[in-house]
Structures are given as structure tokens and as C-alpha cells.
N, CA, C and O atoms as CSV, one atom per row, in Angstrom:
chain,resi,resn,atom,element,x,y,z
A,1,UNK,N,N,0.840,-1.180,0.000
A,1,UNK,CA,C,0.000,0.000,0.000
A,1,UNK,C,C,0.878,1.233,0.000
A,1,UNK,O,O,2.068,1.120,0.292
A,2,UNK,N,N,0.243,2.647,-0.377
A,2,UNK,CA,C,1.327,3.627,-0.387
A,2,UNK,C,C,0.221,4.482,0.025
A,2,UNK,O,O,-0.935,4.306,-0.359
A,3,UNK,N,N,0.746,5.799,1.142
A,3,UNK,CA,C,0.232,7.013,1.569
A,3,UNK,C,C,0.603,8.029,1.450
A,3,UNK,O,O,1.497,8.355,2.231
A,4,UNK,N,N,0.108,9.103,0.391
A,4,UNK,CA,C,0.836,10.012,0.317
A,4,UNK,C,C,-0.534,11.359,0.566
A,4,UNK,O,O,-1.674,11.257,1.017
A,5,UNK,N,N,0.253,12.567,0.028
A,5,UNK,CA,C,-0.939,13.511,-0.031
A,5,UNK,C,C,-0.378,14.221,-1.023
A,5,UNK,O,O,0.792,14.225,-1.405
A,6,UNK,N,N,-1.525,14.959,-1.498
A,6,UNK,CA,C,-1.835,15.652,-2.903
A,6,UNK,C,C,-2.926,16.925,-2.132
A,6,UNK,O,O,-3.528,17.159,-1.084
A,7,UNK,N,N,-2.622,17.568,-3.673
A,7,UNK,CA,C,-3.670,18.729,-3.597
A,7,UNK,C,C,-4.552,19.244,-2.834
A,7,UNK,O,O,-4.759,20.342,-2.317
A,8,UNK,N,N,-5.303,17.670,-2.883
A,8,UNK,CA,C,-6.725,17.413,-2.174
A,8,UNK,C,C,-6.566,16.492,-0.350
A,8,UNK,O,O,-7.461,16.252,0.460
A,9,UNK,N,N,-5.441,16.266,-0.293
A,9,UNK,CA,C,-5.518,15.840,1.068
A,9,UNK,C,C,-4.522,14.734,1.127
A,9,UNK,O,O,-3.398,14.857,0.639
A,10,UNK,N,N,-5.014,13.443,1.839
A,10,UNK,CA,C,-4.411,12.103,1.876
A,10,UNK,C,C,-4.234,11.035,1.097
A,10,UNK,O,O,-4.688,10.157,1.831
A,11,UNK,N,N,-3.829,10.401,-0.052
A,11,UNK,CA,C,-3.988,9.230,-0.762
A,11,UNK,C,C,-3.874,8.089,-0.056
A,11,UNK,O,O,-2.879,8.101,0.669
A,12,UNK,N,N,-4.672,6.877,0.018
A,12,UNK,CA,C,-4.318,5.648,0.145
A,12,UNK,C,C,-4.602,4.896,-1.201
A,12,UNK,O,O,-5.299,5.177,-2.176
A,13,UNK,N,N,-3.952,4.037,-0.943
A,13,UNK,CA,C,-3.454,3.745,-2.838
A,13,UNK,C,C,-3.176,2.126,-2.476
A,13,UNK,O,O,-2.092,1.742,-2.038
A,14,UNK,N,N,-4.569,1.039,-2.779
A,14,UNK,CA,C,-3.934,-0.326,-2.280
A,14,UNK,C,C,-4.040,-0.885,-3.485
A,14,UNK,O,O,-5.201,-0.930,-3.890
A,15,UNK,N,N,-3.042,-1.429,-4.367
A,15,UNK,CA,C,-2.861,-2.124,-5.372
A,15,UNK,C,C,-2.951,-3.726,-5.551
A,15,UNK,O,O,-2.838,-4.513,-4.611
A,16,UNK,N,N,-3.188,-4.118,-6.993
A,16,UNK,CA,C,-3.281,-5.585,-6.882
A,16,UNK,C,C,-4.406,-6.376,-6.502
A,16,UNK,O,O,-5.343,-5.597,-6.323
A,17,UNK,N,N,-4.764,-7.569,-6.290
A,17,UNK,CA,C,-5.456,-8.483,-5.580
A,17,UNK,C,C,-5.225,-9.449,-4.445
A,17,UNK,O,O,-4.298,-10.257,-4.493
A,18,UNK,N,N,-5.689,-9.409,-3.877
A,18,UNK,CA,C,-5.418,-10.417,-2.040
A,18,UNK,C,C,-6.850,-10.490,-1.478
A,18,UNK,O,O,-7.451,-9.425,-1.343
A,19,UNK,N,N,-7.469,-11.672,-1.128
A,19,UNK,CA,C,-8.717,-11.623,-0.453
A,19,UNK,C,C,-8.273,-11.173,0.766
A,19,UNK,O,O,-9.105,-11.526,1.602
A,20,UNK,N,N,-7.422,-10.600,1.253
A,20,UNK,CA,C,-6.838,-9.999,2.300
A,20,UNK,C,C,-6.988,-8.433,2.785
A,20,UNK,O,O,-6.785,-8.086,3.949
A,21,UNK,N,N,-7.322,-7.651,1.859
A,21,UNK,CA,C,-6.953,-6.418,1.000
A,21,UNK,C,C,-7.867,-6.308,2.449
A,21,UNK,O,O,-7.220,-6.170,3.488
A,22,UNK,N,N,-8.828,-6.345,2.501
A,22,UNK,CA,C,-9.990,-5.590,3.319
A,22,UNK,C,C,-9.383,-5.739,4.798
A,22,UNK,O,O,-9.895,-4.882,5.518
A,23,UNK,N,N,-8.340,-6.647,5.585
A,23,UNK,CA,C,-7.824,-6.853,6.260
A,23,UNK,C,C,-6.827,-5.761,6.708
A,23,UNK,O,O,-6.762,-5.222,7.813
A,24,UNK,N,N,-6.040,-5.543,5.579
A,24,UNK,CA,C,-4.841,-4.520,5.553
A,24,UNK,C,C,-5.333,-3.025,5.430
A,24,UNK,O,O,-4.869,-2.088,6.080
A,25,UNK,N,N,-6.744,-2.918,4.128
A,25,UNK,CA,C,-7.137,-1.607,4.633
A,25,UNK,C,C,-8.122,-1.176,6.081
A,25,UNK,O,O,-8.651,-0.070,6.190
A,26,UNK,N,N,-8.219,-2.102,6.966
A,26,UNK,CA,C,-9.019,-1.954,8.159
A,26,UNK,C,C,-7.602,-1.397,9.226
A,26,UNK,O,O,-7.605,-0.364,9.896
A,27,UNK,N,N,-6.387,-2.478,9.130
A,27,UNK,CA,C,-5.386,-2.113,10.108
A,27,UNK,C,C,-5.090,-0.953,9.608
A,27,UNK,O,O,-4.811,-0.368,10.654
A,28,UNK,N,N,-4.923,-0.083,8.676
A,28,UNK,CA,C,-4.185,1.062,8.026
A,28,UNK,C,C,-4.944,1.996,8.557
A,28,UNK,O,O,-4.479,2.830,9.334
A,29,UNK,N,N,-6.623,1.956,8.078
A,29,UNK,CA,C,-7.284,3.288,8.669
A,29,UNK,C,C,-7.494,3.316,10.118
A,29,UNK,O,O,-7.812,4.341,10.721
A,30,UNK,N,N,-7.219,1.609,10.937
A,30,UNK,CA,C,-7.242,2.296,12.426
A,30,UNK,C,C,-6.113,2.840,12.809
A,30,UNK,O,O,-6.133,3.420,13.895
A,31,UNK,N,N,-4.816,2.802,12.023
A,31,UNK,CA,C,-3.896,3.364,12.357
A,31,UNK,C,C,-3.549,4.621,12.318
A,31,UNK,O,O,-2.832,5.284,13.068
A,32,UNK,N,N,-4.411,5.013,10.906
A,32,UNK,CA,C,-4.478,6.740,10.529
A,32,UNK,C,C,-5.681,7.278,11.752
A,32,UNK,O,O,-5.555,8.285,12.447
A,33,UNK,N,N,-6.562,6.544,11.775
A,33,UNK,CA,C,-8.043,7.414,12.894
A,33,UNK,C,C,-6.655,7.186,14.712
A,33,UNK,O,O,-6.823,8.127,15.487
A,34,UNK,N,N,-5.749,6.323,15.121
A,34,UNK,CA,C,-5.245,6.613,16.178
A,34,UNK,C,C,-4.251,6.899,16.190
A,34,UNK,O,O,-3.854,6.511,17.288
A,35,UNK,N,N,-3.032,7.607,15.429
A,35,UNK,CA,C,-1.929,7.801,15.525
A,35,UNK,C,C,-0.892,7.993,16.371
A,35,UNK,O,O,-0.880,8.986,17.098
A,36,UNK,N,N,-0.110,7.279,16.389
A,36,UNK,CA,C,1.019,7.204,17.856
A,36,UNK,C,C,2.015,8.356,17.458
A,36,UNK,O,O,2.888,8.146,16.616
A,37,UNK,N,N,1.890,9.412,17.993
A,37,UNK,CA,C,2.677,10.710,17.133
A,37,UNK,C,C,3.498,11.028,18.657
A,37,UNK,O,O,2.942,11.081,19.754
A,38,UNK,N,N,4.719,11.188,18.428
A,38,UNK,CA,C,5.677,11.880,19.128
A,38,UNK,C,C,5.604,13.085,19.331
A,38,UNK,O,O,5.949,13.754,18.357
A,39,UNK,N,N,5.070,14.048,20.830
A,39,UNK,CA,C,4.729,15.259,20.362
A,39,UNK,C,C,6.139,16.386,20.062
A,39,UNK,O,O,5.994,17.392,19.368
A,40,UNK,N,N,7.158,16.099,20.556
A,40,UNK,CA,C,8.457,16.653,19.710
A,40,UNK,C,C,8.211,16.678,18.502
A,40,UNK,O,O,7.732,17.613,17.859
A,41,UNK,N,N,8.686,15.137,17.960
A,41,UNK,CA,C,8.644,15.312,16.210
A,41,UNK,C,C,7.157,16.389,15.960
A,41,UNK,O,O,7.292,17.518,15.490
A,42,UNK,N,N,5.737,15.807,16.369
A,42,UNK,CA,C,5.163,16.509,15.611
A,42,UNK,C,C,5.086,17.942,15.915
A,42,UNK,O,O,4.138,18.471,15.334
A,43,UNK,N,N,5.949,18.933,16.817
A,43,UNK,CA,C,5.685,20.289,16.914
A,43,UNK,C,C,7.189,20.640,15.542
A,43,UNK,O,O,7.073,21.505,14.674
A,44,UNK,N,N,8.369,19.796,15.686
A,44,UNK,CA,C,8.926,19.859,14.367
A,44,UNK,C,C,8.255,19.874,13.150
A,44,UNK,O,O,8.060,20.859,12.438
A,45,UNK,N,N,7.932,18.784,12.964
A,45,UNK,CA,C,7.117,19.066,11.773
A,45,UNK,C,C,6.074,20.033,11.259
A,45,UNK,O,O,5.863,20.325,10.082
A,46,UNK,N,N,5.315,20.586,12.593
A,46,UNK,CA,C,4.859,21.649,12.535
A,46,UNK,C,C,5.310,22.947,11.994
A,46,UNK,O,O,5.007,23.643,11.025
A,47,UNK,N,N,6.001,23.004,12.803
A,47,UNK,CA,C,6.796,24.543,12.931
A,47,UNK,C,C,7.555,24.812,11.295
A,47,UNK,O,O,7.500,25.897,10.715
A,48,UNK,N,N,8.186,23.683,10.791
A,48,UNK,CA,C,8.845,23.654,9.139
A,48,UNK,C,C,7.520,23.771,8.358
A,48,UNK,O,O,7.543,24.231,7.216
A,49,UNK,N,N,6.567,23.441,8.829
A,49,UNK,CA,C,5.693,23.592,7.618
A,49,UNK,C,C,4.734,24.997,7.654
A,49,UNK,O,O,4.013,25.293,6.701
A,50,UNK,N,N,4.823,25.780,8.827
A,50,UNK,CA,C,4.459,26.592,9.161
A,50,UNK,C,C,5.286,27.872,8.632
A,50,UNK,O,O,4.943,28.958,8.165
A,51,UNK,N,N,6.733,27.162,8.957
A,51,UNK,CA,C,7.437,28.422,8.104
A,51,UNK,C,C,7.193,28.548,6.542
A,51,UNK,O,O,7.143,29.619,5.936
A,52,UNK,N,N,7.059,27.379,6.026
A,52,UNK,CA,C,6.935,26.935,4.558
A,52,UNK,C,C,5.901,27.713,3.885
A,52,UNK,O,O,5.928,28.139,2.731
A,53,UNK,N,N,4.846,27.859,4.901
A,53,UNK,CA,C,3.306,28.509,4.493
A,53,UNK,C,C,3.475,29.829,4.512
A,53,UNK,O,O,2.911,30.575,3.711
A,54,UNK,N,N,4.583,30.379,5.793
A,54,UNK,CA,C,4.892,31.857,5.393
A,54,UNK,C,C,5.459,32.599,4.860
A,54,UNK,O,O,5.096,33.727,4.529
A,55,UNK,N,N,6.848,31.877,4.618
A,55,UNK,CA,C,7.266,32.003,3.465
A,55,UNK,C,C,6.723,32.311,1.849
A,55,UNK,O,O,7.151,33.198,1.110
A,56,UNK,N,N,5.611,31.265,1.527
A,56,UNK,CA,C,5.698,31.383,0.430
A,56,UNK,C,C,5.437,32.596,-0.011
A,56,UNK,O,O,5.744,32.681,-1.201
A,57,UNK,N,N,4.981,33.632,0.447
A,57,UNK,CA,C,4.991,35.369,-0.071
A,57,UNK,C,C,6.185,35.561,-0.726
A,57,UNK,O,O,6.114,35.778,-1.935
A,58,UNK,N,N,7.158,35.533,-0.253
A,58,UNK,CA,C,8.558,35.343,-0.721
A,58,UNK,C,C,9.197,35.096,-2.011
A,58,UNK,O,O,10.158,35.638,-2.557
A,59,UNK,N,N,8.116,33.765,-2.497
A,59,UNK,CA,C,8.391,32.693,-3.478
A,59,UNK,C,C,8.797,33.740,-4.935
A,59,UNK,O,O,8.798,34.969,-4.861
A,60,UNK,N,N,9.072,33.086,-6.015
A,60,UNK,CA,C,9.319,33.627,-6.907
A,60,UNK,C,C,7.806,33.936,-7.581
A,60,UNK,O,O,6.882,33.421,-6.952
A,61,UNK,N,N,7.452,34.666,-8.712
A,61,UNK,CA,C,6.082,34.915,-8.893
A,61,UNK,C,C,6.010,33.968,-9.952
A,61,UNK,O,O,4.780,33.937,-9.914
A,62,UNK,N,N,6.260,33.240,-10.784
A,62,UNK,CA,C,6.069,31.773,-11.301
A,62,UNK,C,C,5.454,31.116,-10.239
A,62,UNK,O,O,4.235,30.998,-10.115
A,63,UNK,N,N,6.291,30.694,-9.479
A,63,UNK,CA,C,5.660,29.647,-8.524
A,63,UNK,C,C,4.165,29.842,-7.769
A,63,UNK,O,O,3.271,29.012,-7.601
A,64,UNK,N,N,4.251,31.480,-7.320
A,64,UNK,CA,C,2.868,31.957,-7.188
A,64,UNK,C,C,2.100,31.835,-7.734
A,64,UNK,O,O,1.026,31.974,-7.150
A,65,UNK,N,N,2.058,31.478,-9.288
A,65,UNK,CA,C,1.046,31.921,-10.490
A,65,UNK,C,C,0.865,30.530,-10.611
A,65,UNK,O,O,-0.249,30.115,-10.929
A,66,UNK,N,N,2.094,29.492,-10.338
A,66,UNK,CA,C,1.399,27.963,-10.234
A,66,UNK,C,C,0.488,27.232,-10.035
A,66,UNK,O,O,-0.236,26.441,-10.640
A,67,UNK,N,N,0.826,28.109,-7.931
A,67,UNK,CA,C,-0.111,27.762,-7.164
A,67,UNK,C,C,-1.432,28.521,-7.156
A,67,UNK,O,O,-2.422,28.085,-6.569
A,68,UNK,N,N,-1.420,29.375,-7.653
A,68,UNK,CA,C,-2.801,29.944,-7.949
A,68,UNK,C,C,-3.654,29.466,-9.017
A,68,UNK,O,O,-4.841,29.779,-8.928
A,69,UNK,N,N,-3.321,28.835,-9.918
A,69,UNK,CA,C,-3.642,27.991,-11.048
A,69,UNK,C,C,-4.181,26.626,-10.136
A,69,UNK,O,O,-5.373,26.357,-9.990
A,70,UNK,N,N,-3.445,26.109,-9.762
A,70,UNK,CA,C,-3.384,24.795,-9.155
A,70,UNK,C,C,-5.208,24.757,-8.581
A,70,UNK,O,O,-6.178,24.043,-8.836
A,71,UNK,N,N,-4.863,26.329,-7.424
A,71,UNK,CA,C,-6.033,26.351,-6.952
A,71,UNK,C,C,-7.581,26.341,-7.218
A,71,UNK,O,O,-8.609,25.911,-6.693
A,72,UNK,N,N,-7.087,27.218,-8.581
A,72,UNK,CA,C,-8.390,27.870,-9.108
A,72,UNK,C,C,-8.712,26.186,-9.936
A,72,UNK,O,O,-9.848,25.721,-10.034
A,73,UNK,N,N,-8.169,25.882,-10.160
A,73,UNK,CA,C,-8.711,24.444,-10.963
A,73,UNK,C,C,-8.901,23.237,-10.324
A,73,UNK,O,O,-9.307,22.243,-10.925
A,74,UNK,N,N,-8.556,23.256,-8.794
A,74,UNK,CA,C,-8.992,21.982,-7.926
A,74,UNK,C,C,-9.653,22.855,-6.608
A,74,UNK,O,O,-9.147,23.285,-5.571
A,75,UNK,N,N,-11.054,22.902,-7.177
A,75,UNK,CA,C,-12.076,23.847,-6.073
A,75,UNK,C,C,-11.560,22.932,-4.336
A,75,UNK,O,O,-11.388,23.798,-3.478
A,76,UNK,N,N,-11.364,21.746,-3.878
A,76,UNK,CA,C,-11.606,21.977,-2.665
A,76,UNK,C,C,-10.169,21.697,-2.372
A,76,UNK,O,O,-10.071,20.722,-1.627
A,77,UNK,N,N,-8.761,22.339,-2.782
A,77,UNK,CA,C,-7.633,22.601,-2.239
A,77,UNK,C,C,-7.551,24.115,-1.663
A,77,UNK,O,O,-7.905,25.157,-2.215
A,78,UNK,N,N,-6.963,23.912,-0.351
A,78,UNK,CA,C,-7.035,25.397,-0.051
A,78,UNK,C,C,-5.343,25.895,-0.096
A,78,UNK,O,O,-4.289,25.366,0.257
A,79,UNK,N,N,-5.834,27.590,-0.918
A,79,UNK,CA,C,-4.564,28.159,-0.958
A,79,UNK,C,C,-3.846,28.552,0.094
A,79,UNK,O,O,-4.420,28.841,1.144
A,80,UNK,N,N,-2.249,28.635,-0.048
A,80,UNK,CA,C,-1.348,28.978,1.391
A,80,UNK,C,C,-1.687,30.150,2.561
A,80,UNK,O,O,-1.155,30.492,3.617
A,81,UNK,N,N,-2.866,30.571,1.785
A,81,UNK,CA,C,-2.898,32.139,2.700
A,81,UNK,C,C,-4.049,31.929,3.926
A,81,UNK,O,O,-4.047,32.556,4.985
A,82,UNK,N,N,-4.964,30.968,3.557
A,82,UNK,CA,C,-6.099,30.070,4.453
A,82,UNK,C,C,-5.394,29.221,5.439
A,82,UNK,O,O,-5.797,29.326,6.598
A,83,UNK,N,N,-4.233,28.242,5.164
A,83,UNK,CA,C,-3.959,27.392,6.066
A,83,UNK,C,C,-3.889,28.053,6.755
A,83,UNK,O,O,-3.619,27.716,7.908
């Protein structure tokens, strides 16, 4: 299985066949609904992505005009200035 995120949020992505499948996606989403999160790491991870969001004013205006594109064409992604 692979978890990533996009635009729109979280991907889970389970490939292939296994009469199992329903097994592995039950352990996965109780693992995402209880997460064992380190609250160190996660105020790290916080804080970098927080700068990331304020930053982007900064960004070059390409990249602005990207993400404003990006936005305007996937209605329920929200732009950096909302997070």
C-alpha cells in the first residue's frame, strides 16, 4: 500500500489483488483514525511547515502563479494564505 498527499488531502493507494486487502485496509485506517505521534517530532514538523506557508509570499512569482492555477482548478484545495 502507499500514503501520500496531494492537492486534495491524503492518498491511500492499495494495489493488486489479495482476499486480504480488506484486512490490511481496516489495520491502516485504524492506524491513521489513532496515531502514535511523538509530540516533539510533531511540533517539528509543525513549525517547518508553518514556516513553509509563510514564506511562500517570498516565493518567486512563477511559482505563485502555479499555485494559484493549481487552486483555481482543484475547487476543494485550499490556498497557502487560508492554512
Amino acid at each position: 500500500y502507499g500514503l501520500s498527499v496531494d492537492g486534495t488531502g491524503l492518498v491511500l493507494d492499495i494495489r493488486g489483488y489479495d482476499d486480504r486487502q480488506t484486512v490490511l485496509l481496516d489495520r491502516v485506517l485504524a492506524r491513521l483514525r489513532d496515531p502514535a505521534l511523538d509530540p516533539a517530532r510533531f511540533n517539528v514538523v509543525k513549525d517547518r511547515l508553518t514556516r513553509l506557508w509563510n514564506n511562500f509570499r517570498e516565493e518567486r512569482p512563477f511559482t505563485q502563479t502555479a499555485s494559484a492555477v493549481s487552486y483555481l482548478m482543484l475547487s476543494d484545495q485550499w490556498p497557502p494564505e487560508l492554512l
